[in-house]
TORSEKOL-526442 format. One record per atom (N, C-alpha, C): x, y, z; atom name; residue number from 1. Coordinates in steps of 0.2 Angstrom, whole numbers, padded with zeros to 4 digits. Layout:
<<X Y Z> "CA" NUM>,
...
end
This chain:
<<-0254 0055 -0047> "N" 1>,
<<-0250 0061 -0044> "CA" 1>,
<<-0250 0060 -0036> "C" 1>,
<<-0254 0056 -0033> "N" 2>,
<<-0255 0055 -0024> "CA" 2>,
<<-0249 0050 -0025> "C" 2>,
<<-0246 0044 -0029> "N" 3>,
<<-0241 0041 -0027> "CA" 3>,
<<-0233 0047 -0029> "C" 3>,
<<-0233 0051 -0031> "N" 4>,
<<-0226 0054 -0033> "CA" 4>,
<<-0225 0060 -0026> "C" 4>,
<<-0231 0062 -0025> "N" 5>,
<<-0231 0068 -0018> "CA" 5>,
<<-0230 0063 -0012> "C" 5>,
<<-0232 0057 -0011> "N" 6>,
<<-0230 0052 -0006> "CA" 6>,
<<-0225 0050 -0006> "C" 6>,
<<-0220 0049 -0011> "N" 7>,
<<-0215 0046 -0009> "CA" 7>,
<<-0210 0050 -0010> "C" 7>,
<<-0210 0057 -0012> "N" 8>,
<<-0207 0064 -0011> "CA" 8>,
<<-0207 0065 -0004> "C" 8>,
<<-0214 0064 0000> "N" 9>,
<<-0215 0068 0008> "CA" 9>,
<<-0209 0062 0009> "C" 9>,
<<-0206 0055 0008> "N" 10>,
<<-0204 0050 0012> "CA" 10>,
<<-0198 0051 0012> "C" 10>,
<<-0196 0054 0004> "N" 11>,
<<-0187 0054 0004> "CA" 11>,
<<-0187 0061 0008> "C" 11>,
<<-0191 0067 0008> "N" 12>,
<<-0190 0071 0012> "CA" 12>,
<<-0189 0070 0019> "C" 12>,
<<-0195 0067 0022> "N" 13>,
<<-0193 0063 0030> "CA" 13>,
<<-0187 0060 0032> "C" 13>,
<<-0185 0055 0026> "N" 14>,
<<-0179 0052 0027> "CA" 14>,
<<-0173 0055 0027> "C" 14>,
<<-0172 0061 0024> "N" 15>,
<<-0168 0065 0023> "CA" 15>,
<<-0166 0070 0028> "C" 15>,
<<-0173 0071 0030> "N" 16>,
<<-0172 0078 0037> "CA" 16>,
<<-0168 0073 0043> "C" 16>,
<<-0172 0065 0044> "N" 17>,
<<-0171 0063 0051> "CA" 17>,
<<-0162 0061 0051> "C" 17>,
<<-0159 0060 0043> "N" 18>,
<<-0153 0058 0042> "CA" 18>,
<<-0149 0064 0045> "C" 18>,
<<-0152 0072 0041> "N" 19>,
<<-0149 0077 0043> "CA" 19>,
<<-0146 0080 0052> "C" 19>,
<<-0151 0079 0054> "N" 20>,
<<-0154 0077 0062> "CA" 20>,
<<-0148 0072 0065> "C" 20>,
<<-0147 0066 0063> "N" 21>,
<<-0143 0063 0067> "CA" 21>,
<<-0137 0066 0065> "C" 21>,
<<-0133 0068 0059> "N" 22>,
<<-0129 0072 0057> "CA" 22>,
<<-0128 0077 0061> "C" 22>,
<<-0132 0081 0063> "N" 23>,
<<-0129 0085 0066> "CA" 23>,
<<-0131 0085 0074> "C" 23>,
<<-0133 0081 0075> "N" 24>,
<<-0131 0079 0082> "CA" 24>,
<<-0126 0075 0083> "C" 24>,
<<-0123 0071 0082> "N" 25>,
<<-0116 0066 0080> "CA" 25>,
<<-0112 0068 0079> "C" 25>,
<<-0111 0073 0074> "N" 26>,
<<-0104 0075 0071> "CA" 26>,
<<-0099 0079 0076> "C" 26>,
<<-0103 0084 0079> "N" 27>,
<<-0097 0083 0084> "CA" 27>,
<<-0094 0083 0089> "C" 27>,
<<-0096 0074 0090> "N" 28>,
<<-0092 0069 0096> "CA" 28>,
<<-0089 0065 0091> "C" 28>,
<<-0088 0066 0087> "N" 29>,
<<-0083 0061 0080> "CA" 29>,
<<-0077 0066 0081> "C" 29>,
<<-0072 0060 0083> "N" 30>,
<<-0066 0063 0085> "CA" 30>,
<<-0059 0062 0077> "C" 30>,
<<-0057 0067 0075> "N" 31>,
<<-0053 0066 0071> "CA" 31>,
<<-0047 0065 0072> "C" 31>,
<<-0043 0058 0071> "N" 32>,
<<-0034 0057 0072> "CA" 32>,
<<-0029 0058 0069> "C" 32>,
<<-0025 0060 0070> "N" 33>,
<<-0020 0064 0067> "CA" 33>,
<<-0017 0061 0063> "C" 33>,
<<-0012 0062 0057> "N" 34>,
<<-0012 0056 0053> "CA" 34>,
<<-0006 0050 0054> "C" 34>,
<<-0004 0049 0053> "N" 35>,
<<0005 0046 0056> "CA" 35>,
<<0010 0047 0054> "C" 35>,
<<0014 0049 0058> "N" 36>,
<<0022 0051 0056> "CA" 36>,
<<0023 0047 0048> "C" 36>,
<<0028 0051 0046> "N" 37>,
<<0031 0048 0038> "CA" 37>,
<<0036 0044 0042> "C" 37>,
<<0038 0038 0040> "N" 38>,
<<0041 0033 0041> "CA" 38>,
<<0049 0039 0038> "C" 38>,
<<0053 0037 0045> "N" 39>,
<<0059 0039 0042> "CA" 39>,
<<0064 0033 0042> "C" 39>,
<<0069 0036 0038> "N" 40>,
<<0073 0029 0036> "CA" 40>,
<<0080 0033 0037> "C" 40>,
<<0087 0028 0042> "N" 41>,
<<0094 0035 0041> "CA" 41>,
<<0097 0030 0037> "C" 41>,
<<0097 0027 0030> "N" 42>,
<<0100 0024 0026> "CA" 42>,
<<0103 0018 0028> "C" 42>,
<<0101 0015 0032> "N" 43>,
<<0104 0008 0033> "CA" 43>,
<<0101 0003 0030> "C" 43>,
<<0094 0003 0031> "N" 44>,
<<0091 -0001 0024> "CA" 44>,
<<0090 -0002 0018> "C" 44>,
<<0093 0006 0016> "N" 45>,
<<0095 0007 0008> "CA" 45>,
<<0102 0002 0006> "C" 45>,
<<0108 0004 0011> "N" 46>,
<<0115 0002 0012> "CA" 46>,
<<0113 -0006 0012> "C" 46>,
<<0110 -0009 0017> "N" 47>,
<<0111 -0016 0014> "CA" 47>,
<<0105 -0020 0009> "C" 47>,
<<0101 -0014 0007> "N" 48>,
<<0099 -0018 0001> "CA" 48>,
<<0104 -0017 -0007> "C" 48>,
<<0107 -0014 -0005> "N" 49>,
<<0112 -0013 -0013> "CA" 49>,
<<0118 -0018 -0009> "C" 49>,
<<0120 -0021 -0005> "N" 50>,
<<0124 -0025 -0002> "CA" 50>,
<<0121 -0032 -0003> "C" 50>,
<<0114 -0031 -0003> "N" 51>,
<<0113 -0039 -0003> "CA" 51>,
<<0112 -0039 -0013> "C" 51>,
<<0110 -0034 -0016> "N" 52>,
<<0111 -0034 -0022> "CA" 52>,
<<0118 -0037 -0026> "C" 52>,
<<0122 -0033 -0022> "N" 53>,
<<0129 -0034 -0024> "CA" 53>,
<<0131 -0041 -0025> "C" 53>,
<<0128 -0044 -0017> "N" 54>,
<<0133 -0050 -0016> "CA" 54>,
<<0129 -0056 -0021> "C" 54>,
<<0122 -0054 -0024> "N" 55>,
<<0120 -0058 -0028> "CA" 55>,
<<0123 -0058 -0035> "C" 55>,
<<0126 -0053 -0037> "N" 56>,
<<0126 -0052 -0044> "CA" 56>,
<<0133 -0054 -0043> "C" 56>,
<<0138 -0054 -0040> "N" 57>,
<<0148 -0058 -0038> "CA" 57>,
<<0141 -0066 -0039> "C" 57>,
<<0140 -0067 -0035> "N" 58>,
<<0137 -0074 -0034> "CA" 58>,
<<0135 -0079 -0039> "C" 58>,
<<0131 -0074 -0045> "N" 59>,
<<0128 -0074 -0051> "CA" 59>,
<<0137 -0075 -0057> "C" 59>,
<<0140 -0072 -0054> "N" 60>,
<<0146 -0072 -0061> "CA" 60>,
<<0150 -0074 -0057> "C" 60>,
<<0151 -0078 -0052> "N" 61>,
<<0155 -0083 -0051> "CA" 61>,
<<0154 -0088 -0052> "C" 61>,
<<0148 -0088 -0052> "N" 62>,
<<0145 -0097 -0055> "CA" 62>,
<<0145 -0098 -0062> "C" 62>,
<<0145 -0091 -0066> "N" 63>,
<<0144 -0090 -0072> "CA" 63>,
<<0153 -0091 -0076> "C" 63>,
<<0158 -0087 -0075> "N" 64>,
<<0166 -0086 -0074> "CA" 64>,
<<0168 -0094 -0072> "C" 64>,
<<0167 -0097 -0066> "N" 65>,
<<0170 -0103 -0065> "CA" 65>,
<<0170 -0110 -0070> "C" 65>,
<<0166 -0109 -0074> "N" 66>,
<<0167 -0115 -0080> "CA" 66>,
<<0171 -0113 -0085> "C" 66>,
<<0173 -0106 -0085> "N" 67>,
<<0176 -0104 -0088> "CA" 67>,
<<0184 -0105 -0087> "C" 67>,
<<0186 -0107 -0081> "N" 68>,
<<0191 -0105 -0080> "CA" 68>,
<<0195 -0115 -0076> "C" 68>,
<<0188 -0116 -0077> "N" 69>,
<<0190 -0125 -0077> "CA" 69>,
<<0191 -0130 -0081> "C" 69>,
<<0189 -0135 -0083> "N" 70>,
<<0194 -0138 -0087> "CA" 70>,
<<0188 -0138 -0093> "C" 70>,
<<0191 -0140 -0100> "N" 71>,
<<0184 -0137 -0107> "CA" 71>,
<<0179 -0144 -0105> "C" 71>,
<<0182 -0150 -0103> "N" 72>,
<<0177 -0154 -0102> "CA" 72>,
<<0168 -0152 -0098> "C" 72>,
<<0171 -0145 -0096> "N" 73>,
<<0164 -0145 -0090> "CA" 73>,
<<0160 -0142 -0094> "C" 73>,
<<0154 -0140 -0093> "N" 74>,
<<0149 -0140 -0098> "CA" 74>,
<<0145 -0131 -0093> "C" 74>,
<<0141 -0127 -0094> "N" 75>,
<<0139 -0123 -0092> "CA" 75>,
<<0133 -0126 -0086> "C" 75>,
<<0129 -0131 -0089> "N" 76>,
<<0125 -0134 -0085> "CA" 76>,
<<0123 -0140 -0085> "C" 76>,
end
């Protein structure tokens, strides 16, 4: 029983000196405000469907043009 009341007193001790720096510390901890939300005025929405765009004409012009060449040409 002297080992279990020993090591009770120790987490006790450790616990009060923890408590102790806690509150003495805590209030010079400065809290930071958080960061503005990222605003966007739609110009980086506008040119990501533009650069979508220009892929997918890109995509079906390569795709259309053996179409419209002679039967000899093959798709790939």
């Amino acid at each position: 029983m002297a080992t279990v009341c020993g090591s009770s007193r120790a987490l006790f001790g450790v616990l009060t000196i923890f408590t102790l720096l806690f509150v003495i510390f805590s209030p010079y901890v400065q809290a930071q405000a958080p960061a503005p939300a990222p605003t966007s005025d739609g110009t980086s929405i506008d040119q990501g469907i533009a650069y979508t765009l220009m892929v997918v004409a890109l995509v079906l012009t390569y795709l259309i043009h053996p179409l419209d060449a002679s039967s000899s040409y093959g798709f790939f």
